[in-house]
C-alpha positions in Angstrom: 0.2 -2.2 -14.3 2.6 -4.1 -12.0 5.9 -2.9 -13.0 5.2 -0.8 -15.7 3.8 2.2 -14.7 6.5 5.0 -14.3 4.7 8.4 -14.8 1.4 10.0 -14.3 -0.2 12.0 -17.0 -4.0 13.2 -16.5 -5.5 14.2 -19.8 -8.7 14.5 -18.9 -11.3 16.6 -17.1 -11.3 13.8 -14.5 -9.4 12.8 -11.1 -7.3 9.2 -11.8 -7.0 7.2 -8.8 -4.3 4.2 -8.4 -4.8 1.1 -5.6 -2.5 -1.4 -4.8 -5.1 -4.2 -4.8 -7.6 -5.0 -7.7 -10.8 -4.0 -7.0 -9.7 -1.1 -6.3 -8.9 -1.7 -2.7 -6.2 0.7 -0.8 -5.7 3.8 -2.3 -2.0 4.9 -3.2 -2.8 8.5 -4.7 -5.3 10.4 -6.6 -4.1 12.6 -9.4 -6.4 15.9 -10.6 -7.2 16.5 -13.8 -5.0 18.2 -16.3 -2.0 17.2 -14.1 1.2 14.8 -14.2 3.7 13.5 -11.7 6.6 10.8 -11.4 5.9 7.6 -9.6 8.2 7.0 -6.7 9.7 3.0 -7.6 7.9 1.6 -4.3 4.4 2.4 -5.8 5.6 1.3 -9.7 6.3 -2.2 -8.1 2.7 -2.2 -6.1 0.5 -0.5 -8.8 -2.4 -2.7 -9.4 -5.3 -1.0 -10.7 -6.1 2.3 -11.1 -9.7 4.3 -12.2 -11.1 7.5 -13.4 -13.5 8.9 -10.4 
């Protein structure tokens, strides 16, 4: 995800979550359902893992 994330588009009925750290260790944002948002450059250069909660 390093590097290549640039955008956030929820289609789901579910929350995504993105971490810095696999394993899902240190939280850089949650992102509701049904919504979308740009990624500011710092986090698309430290985006490691992210999950559906």
């Amino acid at each position: 995800m390093n590097d290549r994330t640039t955008s956030v588009w929820t289609r789901t009925s579910r929350t995504v979550c993105m971490y810095r750290h696999e394993g899902y260790v240190y939280d850089m944002g949650c992102y509701g359902a049904g919504g979308s948002t740009g990624v500011l450059p710092i986090l698309n250069d430290e985006l490691t893992s992210f999950r559906l909660v």
